[in-house]
RODO-2510 file (C-alpha; in nm, 4 decimals, decimal comma):
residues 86
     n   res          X          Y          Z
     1     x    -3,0198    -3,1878    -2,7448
     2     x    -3,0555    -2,9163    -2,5200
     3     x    -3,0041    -3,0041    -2,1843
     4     x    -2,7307    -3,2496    -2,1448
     5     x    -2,8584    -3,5736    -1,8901
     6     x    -2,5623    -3,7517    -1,7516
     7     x    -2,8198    -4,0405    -1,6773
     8     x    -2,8592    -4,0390    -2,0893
     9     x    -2,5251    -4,0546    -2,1591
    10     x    -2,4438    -4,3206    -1,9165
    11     x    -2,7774    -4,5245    -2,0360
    12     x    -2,6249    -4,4898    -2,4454
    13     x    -2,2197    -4,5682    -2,2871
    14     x    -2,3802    -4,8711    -2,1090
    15     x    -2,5386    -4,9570    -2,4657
    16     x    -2,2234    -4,9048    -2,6949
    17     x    -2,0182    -5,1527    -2,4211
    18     x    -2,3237    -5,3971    -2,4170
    19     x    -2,3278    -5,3815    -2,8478
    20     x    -1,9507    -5,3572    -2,9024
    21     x    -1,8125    -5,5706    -2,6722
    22     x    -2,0957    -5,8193    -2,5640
    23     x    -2,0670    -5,7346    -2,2051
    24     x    -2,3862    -5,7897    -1,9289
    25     x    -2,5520    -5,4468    -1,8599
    26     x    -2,5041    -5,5747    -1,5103
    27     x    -2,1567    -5,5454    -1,5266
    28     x    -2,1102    -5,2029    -1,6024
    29     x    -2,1509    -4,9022    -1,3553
    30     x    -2,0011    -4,5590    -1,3586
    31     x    -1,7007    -4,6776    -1,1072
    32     x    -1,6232    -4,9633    -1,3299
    33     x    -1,2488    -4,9515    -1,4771
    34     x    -1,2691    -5,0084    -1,8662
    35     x    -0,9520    -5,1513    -1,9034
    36     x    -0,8710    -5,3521    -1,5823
    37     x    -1,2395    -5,4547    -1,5225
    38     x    -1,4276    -5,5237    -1,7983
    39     x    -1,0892    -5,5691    -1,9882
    40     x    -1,1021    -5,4044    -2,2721
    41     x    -0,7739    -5,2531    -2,4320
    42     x    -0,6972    -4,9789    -2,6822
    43     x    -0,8710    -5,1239    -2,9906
    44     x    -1,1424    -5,1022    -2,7987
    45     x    -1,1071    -4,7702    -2,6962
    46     x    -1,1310    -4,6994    -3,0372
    47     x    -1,3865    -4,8926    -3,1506
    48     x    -1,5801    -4,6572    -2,8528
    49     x    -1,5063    -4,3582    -2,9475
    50     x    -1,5820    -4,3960    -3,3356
    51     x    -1,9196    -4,5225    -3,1983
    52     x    -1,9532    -4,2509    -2,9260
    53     x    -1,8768    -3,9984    -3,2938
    54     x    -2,1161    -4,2299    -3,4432
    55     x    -2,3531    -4,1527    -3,2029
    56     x    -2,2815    -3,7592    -3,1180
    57     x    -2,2231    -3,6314    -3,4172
    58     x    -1,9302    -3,4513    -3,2803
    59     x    -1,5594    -3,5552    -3,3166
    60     x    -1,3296    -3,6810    -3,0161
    61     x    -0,9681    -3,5622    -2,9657
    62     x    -0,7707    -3,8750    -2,8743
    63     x    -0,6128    -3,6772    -2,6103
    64     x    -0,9572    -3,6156    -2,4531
    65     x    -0,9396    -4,0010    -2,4186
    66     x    -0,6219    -4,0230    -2,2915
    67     x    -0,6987    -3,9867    -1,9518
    68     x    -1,0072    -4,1796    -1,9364
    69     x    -1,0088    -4,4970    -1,7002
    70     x    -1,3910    -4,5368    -1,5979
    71     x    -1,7107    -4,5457    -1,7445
    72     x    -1,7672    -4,2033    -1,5456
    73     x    -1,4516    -4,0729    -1,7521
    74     x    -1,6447    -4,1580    -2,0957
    75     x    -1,9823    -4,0001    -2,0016
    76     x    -1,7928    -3,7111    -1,8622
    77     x    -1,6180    -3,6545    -2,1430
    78     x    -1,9230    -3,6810    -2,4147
    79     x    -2,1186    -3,4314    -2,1588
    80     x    -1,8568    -3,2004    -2,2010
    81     x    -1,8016    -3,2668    -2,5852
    82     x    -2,1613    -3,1890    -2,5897
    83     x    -2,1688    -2,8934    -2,4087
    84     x    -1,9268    -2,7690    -2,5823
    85     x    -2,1619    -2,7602    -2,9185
    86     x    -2,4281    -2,5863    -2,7384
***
């Protein structure tokens, strides 16, 4: 992957949440609170992250999702995780 498209990442967070967690791809924009919102909690979190490895490639410090509160948080984060590899 060279060129890292937040639109990309967004489109395959969107997809994880809609598989995981049986939410409506309606529901879920980059402003969208993961936790308050579309209330998930931190099994969840989890359960994203080992799919966002899953799905990467790359492994995720659980610090780097410590601080992560919206769906722009997550596709921030995996756009910098794979920047990072480039």
């Amino acid at each position: 992957m060279t060129e890292v498209s937040k639109t990309q990442v967004f489109e395959q967070v969107r997809d994880a949440l809609v598989e995981l967690f049986e939410l409506d791809p309606a529901d879920i924009t980059l402003e969208i609170h993961l936790y308050q919102e579309l209330d998930l909690d931190s099994i969840d979190a989890v359960d994203l992250v080992v799919h966002l490895q899953n799905l990467t490639g790359k492994k995720i410090k659980p610090e780097e999702f410590k601080s992560v509160r919206t769906v722009q948080d997550v596709v921030d984060s995996v756009v910098n995780l794979l920047s990072e590899a480039q």
